[in-house]
N, C-alpha and C positions, 0 to 999 in steps of 0.2 A: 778636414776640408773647411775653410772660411765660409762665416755666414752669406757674404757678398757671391760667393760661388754659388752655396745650396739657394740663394735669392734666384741666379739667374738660371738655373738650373731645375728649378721648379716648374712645373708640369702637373701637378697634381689637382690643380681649380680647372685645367684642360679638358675634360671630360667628366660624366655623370659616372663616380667609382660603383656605382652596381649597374651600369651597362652592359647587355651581352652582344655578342658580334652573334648574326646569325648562323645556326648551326655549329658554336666554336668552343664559346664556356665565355667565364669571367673575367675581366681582368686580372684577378687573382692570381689564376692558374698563368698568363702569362709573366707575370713581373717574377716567377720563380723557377719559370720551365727549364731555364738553365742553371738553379741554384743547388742541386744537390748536394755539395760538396759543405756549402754554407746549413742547408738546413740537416744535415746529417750532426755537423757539432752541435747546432739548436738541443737534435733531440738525445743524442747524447750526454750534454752535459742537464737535462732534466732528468737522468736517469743515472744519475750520480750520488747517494747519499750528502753527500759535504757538502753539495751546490744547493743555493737555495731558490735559487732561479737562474734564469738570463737575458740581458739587457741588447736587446737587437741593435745598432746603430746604422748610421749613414745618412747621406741627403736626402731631402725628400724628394721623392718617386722614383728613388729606387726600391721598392717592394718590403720595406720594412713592415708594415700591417698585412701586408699578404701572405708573407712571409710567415709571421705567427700564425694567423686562421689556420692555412695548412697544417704546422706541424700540428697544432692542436687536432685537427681533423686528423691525421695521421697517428697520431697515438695509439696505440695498441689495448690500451686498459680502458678506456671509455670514459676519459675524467669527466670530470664535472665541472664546466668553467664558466668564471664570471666575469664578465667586459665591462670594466670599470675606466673611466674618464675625467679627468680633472678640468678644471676652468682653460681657459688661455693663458690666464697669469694667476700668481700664488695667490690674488685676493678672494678666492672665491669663499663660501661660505663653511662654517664646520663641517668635516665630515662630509664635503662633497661629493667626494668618491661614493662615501657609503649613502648619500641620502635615501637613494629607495628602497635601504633594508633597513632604516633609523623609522619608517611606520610603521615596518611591523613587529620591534623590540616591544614586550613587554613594559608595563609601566615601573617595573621595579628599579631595570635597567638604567632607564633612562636620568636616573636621578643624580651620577656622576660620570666622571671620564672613565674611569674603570669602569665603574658598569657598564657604560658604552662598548666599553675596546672587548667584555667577556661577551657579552649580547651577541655582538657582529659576529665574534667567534663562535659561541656556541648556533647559532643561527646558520651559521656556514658548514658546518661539521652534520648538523640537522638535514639540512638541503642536499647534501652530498649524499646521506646514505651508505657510508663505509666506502663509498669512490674517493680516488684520490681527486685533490680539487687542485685548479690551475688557475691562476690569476693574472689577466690581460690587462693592462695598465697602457693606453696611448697618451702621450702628452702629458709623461708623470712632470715636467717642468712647474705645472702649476698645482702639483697638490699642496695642498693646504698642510698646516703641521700636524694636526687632528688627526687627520685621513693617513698622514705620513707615519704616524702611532701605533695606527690601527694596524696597517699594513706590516710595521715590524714583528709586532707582537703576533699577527698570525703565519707570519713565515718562520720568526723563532721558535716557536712552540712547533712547528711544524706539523701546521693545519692548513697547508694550500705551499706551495711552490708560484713562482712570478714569470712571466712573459714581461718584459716594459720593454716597451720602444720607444726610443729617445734619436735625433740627431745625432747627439754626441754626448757623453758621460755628463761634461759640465750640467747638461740638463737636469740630469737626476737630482731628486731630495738629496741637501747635504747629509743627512744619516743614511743615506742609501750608499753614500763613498766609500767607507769604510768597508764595508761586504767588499766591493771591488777592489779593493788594495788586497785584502787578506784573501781573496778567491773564493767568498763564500756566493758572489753571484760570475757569472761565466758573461764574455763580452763578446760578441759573433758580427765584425764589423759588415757590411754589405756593402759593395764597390760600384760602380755602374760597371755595365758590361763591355765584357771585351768584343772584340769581331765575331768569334767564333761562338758567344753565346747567345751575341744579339743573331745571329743567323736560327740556335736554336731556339729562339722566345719566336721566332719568324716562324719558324716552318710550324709549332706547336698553333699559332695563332692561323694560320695561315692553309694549311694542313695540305699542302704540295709541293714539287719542288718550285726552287727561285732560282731567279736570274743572277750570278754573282755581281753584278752593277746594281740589282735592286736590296740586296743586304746592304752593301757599300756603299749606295747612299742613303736608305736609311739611317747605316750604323753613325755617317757623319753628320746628319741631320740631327739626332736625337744624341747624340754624344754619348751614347751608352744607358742613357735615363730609362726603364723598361715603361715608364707611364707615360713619357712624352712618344716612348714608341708608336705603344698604339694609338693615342690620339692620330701621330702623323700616320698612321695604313690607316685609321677611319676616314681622315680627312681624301688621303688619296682615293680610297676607296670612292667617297661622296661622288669628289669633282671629275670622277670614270677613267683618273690618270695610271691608276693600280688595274690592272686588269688579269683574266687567265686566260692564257691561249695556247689550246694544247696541256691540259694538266701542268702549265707552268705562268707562274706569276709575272710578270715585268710590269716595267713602266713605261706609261706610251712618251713621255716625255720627261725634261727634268722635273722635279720635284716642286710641287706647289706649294710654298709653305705660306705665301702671301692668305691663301684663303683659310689657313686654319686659327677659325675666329677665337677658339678655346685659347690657343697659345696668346694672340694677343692682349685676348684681356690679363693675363699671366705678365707678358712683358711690360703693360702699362702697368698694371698695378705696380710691379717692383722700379718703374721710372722715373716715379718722383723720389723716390730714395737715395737716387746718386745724386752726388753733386752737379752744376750747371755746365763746370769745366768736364766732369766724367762723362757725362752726356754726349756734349761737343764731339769728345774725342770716338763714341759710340758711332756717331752720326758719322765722322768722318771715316773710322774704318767700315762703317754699312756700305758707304756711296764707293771707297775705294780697296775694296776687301783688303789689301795689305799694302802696307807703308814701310818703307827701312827703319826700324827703330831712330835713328839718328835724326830724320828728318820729323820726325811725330815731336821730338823730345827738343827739333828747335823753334817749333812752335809752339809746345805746352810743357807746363813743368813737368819737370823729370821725375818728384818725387811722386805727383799722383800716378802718371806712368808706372811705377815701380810699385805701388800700391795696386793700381786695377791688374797689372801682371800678376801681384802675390795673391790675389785674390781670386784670381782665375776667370778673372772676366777676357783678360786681353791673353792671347797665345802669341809669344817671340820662339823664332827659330833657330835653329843654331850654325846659320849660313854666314858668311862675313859680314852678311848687309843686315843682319837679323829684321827678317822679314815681318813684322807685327798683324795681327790681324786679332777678329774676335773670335775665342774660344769658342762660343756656341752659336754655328751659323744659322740656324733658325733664329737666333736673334737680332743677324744682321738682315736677314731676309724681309723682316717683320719692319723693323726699322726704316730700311730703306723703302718701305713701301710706302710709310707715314711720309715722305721729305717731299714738300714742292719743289718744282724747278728750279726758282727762286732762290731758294735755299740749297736746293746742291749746287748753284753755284756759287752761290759764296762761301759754303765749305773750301769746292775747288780752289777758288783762290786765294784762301787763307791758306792753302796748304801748297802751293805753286810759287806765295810771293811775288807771285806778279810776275813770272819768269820763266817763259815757257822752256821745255828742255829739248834738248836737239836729241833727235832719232837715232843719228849716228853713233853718241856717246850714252845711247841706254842698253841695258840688258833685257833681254825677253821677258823676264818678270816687270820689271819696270817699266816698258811699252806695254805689256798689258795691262795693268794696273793702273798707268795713265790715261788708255783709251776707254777702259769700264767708267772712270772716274767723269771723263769727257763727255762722251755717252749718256752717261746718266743721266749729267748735267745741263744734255742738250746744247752741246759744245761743238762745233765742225772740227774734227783731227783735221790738222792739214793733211797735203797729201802724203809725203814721207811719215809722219806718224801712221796716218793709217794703211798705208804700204807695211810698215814694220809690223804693227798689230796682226794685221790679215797673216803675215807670214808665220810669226810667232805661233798666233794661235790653229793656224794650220799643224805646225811641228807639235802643239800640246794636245790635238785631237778635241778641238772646238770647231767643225768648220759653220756653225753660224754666226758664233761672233767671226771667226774673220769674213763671211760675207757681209756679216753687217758693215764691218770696218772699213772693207775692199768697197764696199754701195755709194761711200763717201769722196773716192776719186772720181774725179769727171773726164768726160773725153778729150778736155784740150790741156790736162797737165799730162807734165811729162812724164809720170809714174802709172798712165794709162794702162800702156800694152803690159806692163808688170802687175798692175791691179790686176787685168784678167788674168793670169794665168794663176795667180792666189783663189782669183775666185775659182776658175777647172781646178784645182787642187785640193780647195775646200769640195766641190759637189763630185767629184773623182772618192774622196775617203766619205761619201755621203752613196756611191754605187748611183749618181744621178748621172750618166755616161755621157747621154746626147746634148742633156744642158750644159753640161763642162765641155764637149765641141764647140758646141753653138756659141757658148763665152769666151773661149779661145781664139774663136776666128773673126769676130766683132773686133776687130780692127782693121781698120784702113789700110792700105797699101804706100800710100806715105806715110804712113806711121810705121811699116815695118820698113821702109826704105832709110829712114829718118834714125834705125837703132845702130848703136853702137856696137864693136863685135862680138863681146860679153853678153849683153843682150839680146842682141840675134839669134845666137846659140839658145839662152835661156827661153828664149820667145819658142823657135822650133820646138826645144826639145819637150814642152809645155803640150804645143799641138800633137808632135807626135803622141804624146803620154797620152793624151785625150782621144784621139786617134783609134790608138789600139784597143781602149776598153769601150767604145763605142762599138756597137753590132757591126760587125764585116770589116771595121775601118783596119785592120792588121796591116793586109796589101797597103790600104794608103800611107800608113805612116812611114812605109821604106819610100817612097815616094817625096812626101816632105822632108826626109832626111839627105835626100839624094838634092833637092832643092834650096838647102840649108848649106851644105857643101858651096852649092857652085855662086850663092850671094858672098859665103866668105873667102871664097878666092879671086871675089869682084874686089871685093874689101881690100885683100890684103894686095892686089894690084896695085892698087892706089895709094896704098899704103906708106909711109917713110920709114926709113930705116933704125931709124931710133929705138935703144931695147925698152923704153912703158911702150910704146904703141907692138913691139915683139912680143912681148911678154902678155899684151893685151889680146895678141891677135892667138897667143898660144892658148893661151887660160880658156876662149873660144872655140879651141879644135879640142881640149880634152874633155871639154861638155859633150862635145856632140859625139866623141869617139864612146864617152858615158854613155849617153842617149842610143847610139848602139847597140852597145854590150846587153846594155838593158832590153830593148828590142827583140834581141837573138836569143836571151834565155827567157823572154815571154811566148817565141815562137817554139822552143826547145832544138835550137841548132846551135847548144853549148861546144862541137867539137871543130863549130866556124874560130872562134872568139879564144878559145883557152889561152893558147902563144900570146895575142896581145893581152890577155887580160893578164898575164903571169909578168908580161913586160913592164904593163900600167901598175901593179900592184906593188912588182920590187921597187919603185919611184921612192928615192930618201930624202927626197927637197923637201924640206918640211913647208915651202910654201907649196906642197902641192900635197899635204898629207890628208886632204878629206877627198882628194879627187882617188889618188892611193887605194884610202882606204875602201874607200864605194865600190872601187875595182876588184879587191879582195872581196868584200863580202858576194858580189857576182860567181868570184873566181871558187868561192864556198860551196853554190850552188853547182856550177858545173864541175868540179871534181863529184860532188855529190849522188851527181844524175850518170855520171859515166864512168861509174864502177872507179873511181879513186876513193872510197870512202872516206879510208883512213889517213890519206893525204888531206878528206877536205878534213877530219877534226882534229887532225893539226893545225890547220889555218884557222880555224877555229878558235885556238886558245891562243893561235901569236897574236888575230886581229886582235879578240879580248884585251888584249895588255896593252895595243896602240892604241884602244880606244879610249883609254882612259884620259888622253890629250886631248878628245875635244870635252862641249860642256854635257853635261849628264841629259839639257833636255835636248839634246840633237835630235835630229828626227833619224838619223842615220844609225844611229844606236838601238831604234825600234827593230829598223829593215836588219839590221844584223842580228838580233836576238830570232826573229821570226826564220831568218836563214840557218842560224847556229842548231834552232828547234827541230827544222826540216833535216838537216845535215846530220845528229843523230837519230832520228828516226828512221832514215834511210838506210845506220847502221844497224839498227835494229836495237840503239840504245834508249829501251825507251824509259827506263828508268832515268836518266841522264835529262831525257826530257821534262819530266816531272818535277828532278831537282832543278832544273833551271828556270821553268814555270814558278817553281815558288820561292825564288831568290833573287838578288837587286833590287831596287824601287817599285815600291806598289803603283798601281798606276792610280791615280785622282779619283774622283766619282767619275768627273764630267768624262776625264779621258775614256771610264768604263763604260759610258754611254755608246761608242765608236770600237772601242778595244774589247770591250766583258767579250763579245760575242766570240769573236776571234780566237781569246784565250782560252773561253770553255770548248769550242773546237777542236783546236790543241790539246787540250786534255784527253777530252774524249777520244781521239784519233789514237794518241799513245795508249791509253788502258784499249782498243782497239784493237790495235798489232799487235799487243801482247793474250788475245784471247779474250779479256775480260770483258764480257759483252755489257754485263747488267750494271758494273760501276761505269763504264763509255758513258752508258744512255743515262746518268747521271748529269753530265755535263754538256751534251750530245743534244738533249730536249731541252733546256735552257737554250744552249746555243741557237736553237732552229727558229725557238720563240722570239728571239733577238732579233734573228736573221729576218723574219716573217716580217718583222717591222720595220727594222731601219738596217739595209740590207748594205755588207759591207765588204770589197774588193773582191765581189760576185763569188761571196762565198757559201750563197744559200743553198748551191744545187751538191754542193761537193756535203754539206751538213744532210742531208735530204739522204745523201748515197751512204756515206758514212753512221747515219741512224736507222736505217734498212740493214745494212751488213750487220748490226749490233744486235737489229731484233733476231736475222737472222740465227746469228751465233745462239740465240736462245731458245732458237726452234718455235721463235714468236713466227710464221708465215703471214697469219692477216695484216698484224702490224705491217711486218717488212713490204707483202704486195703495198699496204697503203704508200709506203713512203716511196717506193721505187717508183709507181706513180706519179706522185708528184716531181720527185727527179726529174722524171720523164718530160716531163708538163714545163720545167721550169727554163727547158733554153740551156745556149752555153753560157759556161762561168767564166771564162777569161783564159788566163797565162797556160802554158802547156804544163806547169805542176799540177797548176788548181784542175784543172782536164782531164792530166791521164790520175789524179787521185780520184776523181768524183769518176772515172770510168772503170777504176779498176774495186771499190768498193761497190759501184752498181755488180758487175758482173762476181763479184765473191758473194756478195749477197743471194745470189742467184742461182752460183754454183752450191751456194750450201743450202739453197733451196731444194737444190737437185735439177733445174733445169738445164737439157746437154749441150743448149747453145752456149752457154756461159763461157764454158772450158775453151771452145773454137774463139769466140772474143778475145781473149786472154792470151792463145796462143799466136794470134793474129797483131794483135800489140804489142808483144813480144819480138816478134821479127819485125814491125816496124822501127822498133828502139834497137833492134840490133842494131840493123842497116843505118841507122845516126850514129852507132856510138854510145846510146844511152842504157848501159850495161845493169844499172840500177835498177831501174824501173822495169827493163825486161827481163833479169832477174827474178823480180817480184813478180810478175806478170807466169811469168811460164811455174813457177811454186805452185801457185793458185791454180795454175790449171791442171796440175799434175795427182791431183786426188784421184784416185782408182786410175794413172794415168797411162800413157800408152809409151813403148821403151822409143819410140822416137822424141819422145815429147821430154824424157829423161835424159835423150842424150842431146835434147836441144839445152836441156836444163846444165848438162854439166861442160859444154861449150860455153855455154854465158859467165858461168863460173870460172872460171877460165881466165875473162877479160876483169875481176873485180878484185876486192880487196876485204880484210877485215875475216869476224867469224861468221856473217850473216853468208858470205858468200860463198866459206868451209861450210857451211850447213849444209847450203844448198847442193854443193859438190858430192857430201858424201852422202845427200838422200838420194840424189841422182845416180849415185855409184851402188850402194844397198839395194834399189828398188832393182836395179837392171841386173845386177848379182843374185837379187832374192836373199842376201846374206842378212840374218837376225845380228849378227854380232856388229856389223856394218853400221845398222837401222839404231842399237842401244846405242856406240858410240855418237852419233849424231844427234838421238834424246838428248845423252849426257849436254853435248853442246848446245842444245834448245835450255835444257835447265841454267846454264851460264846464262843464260840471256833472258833466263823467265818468261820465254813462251811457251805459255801454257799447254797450246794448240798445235803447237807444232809441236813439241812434248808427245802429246798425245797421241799426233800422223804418224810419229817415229815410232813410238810404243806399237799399235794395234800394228802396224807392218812386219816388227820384227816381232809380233805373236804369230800372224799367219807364217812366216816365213820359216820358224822355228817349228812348228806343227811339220812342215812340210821335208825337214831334212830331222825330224825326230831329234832336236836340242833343247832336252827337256829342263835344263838348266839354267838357259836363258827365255824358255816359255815362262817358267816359274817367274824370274826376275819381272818378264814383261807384263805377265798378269798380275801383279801385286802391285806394280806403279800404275798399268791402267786401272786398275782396280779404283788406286789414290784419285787420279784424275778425275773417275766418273763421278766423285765427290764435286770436285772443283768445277766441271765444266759442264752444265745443262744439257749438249750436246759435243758430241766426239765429231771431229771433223772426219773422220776416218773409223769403222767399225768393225773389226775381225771378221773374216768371213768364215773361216772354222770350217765345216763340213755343209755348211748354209748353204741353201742354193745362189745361185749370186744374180739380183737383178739387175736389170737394165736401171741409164741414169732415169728416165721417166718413168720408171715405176717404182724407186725411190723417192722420186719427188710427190708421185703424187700419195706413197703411202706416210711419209711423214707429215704431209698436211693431214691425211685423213686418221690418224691418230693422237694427232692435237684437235680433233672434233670440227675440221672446216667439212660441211654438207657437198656433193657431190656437186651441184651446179655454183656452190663458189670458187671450187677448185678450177673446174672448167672455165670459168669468167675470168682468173687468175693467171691461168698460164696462157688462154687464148685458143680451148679446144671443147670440143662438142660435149653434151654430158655422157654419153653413148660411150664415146674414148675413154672417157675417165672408168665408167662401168668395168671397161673391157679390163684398163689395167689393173683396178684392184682385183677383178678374176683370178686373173694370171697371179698377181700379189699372195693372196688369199691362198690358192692352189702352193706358192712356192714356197711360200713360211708354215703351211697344212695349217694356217688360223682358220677361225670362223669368224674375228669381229675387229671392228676398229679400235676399238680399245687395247688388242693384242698386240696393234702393229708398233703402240709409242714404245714401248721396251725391244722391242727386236728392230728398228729401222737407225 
């Protein structure tokens, strides 16, 4: 790594290095919490006869001095070690390393270099005490020749072993080269860290979980540097932007690196050291975070270009435009805070030429990148530029630059009624519902009379959008769409026959037949819509291939929801391939991954989900400001369905932390239901009552997915509380989604309710099956076929198929059923098989969805419920507070409890409930 790098990369003057974060430990322990792999060769090759030490390398602040203190502290034999330090440069005086053992040599010693070099030795061997000794060497660059003597002669004679931490080799005393050619000293490079270890130096420093947008933007704030790390959580810390809510960390906002005063004086110091022209070109990428290489290089020479690139100051992309910007954004942050107005305009204009560029012929990058520039500069976008910006950074998951951008049209240009509905679109993915109404409808009535057909359409389909996720507005958006309709067949009245005004007036009707479609699968009446949406979606005009495609990814959802599973993940992988014609930041590309997500989960692929969570493009910091949440959702939801409760609420409380703060596509209450169902599955009650609570508390969530999931993880939560109304919810949503069509969902619905279930409920279960597709939906058939048969052989094959699919929980309903069953027809062979897998399970699963009833007496669902609270130690009047019954009640059932299992205590009930 170039010195121009480790210059700008330095962090190390940022902070007081014996500072402790309260209650956490020292810097130290972070800059190596993820290094074991590194300090592990440290101590091995000190524990090598041949070696004669080893030479730590890397930039500064990545943990090279920390680095050493530990393993020394780690050593097993208790050396004896001495911290020796040389000048800054080779001038420093004889024997400077050793000066504070040069007073207390005898005077005999002192009379030559040799007696010098045996003194220090024999003095060192004295001190030790028959310990091995270890010799710490920071900044051996400037030892002196003396001191460089000294040091050989006591590692050859092998009276101390070396630690040295250097940058890089070059540093070392030239007689120190040689060991490193011949491998007499060992080299153990240190990297800055990758994602996954800055998350670990995170949680070590940090000591709970994190938000995945809060790793994510630290990790690209600090570039991997472990000392610029925690400067930037100190500073966050300071300015109250780092916060914990709920046992999890986030950030309330983006990242303030402007006020971390430690880093600037770091950055000024290394700023007079570049050139005037490196400067420039700093100052210009600060103001406009990225520039096409092409254009940077026709305004500065190439060859420094090509210098601040190999040096690591400047990052090029490998896109066709190769997109330029600075490698370490704290440095632009810092920068561009220093720049008057003044001054960033005239950057801007040295970098524009005097030549504003048209809207039409840029790219999403390039309109955003000339509006940040504009912006900064205190420039007015016109209004097509900032029409373009606002939309752009809509599809990038920024929506306050595009309001800021969109704040810049006025009401009497033409780009008005389109500015607002950028703005509802930005405060729509901000979950601000009524203000994205309220900005959608600020318009005039001859300014909608005034729009063209294309617009008209986009105008409605804008209000409707705003509409529906606004409280109660559902009903009205069939309304404005029914009013949308009858302006465009005012329109095409009037209309001439001419195919651009056809083809204008068409491109108008597949908006609004969009707007629709969408409409119907927010309501969950996908079995209105399928026919057109299968018509829309076969469309091969390639001038019609995003309208096509948008149709498809709809047509995903509703195969999805109405028992075609497998139909929809085939549509799934053809969209996949179409999509790769449009450009990668589409915004359509989003909604189809979040549909593709849904789509296997619904088959019960939830491993499928996971791989596709963590494949294709990462998403940005900023995007994870809007997206983290969403995606840790996602996650959580999968390890969810698949039983695993404890890693869910891994992702699941991040998620909810997010949610709590900057709340997105009313996805808080479905996170709320979903982190209840988790604790449930762990037989946590208090938690789950807290969070179902809030659920409670929190309103509806929007579209009929996000609804009937945040309805049917409330009521499984519940059911596996033991409460008996759960099961009736369940079964009652079930025949609602029959009588749609929606085979999936009632499906899942009548599964969940069917624990200790009743053979009507099992033969409702294997009607529904009936109508689907896939193995989620054989599962279900042949539990519903097993439980109503009582056959064990029935109940193992259908395990077998929960095991294909790695639900754990369902695994395990399957197991204990085909034990009781097998008890009861005396099939002591598949008893055996059944108790050895349940057996495995009660390893795996905290709590057994389902518990052999064996010769037991069998309780009621309320006196399950309330005996598994009451053996996870919840007191008698919280139980009652919890389900919503007298303390008396509660009394009575653990009676009955107590009498049915002949226990005496609550402590007897966690293993037998």
């Amino acid at each position: 790594m170039s010195r121009e790098m480790q210059r700008w990369g330095d962090a190390s003057k940022a902070f007081d290095p014996g500072k402790k974060d309260a209650g956490t430990g020292s810097h130290m322990q972070w800059s190596v919490a993820a290094r074991g792999r590194e300090m592990a060769r440290v101590k091995d090759a000190l524990g090598r006869p041949e070696v004669l030490g080893v030479v730590i390398t890397g930039a500064q602040g990545v943990g090279k001095s920390s680095m050493g203190r530990l393993v020394v502290s780690s050593l097993d034999n208790d050396p004896y070690v001495i911290h020796l330090r040389s000048a800054s440069t080779g001038e420093g005086a004889p024997y400077s390393c050793f000066s504070f053992m040069l007073a207390r040599l005898p005077q005999k010693y002192l009379a030559s270099p040799t007696g010098i070099l045996q003194g220090i030795t024999s003095l060192i061997r004295e001190d030790a005490g028959g310990r091995d000794v270890i010799l710490v060497l920071d900044n051996p660059g400037g030892t002196d020749e003396m001191s460089t003597g000294v040091l050989m002669n006591i590692l050859l004679t092998g009276a101390a072993r070396i630690i040295a931490i250097a940058q890089q080799p070059s540093d070392l005393p030239v007689d120190f080269h040689w060991f490193l050619q011949e491998g007499r000293l060992a080299e153990v490079q240190l990297e800055t860290l990758g994602h996954e270890q800055t998350a670990e130096v995170l949680a070590t420093m940090l000591g709970h979980r994190m938000t995945a947008a809060l790793v994510s933007r630290l990790h690209t704030a600090s570039g991997g540097n472990p000392l610029l790390l925690e400067s930037l959580v100190a500073e966050q810390r300071a300015a109250g932007n780092l916060v914990l809510l709920n046992s999890v960390w986030t950030l309330r906002g983006d990242l303030m690196v402007e006020s971390a005063h430690g880093l600037e004086e770091v950055v000024r110091a290394r700023w007079a050291k570049e050139s005037p022209e490196a400067r420039e070109i700093v100052e210009m990428l600060a103001c406009a975070r990225q520039v096409p290489l092409g254009r940077l290089a026709a305004v500065y020479d190439a060859k420094i270009l090509a210098d601040m690139e190999d040096s690591g100051l400047l990052a090029v992309d490998d896109s066709p435009e190769r997109w330029t910007s600075l490698r370490q954004q704290y440095v632009a942050d810092i920068v561009r805070s220093w720049l008057t107005v003044p001054r960033r305009r005239q950057l801007r204009a040295t970098l524009l030429d005097g030549r504003e560029p048209d809207a039409a012929d840029m790219s999403e990058q390039e309109v955003l990148s000339y509006a940040a520039l504009s912006q900064d500069a205190q420039v007015p976008l016109s209004p097509s530029h900032a029409l373009a910006a606002a939309g752009a950074a809509v599809r990038h998951f920024d929506p306050l630059f595009a309001l800021d951008c969109a704040e810049g049209i006025r009401r009497d240009d033409p780009q008005w009624v389109a500015g607002q509905c950028r703005k509802a679109e930005a405060l729509i993915l901000m979950a601000e519902y009524d203000k994205a109404l309220t900005v959608v409808e600020d318009v005039a009535p001859e300014q909608i009379d005034a729009l063209p057909a294309r617009g008209l359409a986009a105008y409605f389909a804008a209000r409707g959008n705003a509409m529906r996720w606004a409280h109660g507005g559902a009903e009205e958006a069939a309304a404005v769409m029914k009013e949308a309709r009858e302006r465009l067949a005012a329109i095409r009245d009037r209309a001439s026959d001419g195919p651009a005004v056809q083809e204008e007036l068409a491109a108008a009707e597949r908006r609004l037949d969009l707007e629709e479609f969408v409409h119907a699968a927010y309501l969950g009446n996908y079995k209105d819509v399928i026919e057109a949406l299968e018509t829309a979606s076969a469309d091969q005009d390639p001038s019609h291939l995003e309208h096509s495609l948008a149709c498809a990814v709809i047509l995903i959802e509703a195969y999805s929801v109405t028992g075609r599973e497998t139909d929809a993940l085939r549509l799934v992988d053809f969209v996949g391939q179409r999509m790769e014609a449009l450009p990668e930041t589409h915004g359509l590309r989003n909604y189809f991954r979040l549909t593709a997500f849904c789509a296997n989960l619904l088959a019960g692929q939830w491993r499928s989900c996971l791989r596709m969570l963590g494949s294709g493009p990462l998403a940005s910091p900023s995007e994870l400001q809007y997206r983290g949440a969403a995606l840790e959702l996602a996650v959580g939801l999968a390890n969810l369905f698949a039983g695993r409760g404890a890693k869910a609420l891994d992702f699941l409380l991040p998620a909810v932390a997010q949610l709590e703060h900057r709340s997105v596509m009313g996805l808080l209450q479905l996170a709320y239901a979903a982190t209840a169902f988790a604790y449930a599955q762990l037989g946590d009650s208090p938690n789950a009552y807290s969070y179902l609570a809030m659920e409670n508390d929190a309103g509806k969530s929007g579209s009929f997915l996000s609804d009937r999931g945040r309805e049917f993880c409330s009521d499984m939560a519940r059911r596996w509380l033991g409460e008996p109304e759960a099961r009736e919810r369940l079964i009652t949503a079930a025949r609602e989604d029959l009588a749609h069509g929606r085979y999936t969902t009632a499906g899942l619905n009548v599964v969940g309710a069917t624990v200790n279930g009743r053979d009507e409920d099992f033969r409702l279960m294997e009607e529904i099956a009936g109508h689907r597709q896939g193995p989620l939906a054989r599962l279900s058939a042949l539990l519903a076929k097993g439980c109503l048969a009582h056959s064990p052989r029935i109940m193992m094959e259908a395990a077998d198929l929960a095991v294909s699919l790695e639900l754990d929980a369902m695994e395990a309903r399957c197991v204990a059923l085909a034990l009781d069953y097998s008890r009861s027809v005396s099939d002591h062979t598949t008893l055996r098989q059944a108790q050895a897998r349940l057996d495995r399970l009660s390893q795996l699963l905290v709590e057994l969805p389902v518990v052999p009833q064996g010769n037991a007496p069998l309780l009621t669902e309320r006196e399950r419920q309330i005996a598994r609270m009451a053996g996870h130690g919840v007191s008698n009047r919280d139980i009652a507070k919890d389900i919503g019954v007298s303390v008396r009640t509660v009394e009575g059932h653990l009676y009955q409890v107590f009498a049915k299992l002949s226990v005496s205590s609550r402590r007897d009930l966690l293993g037998l409930i």
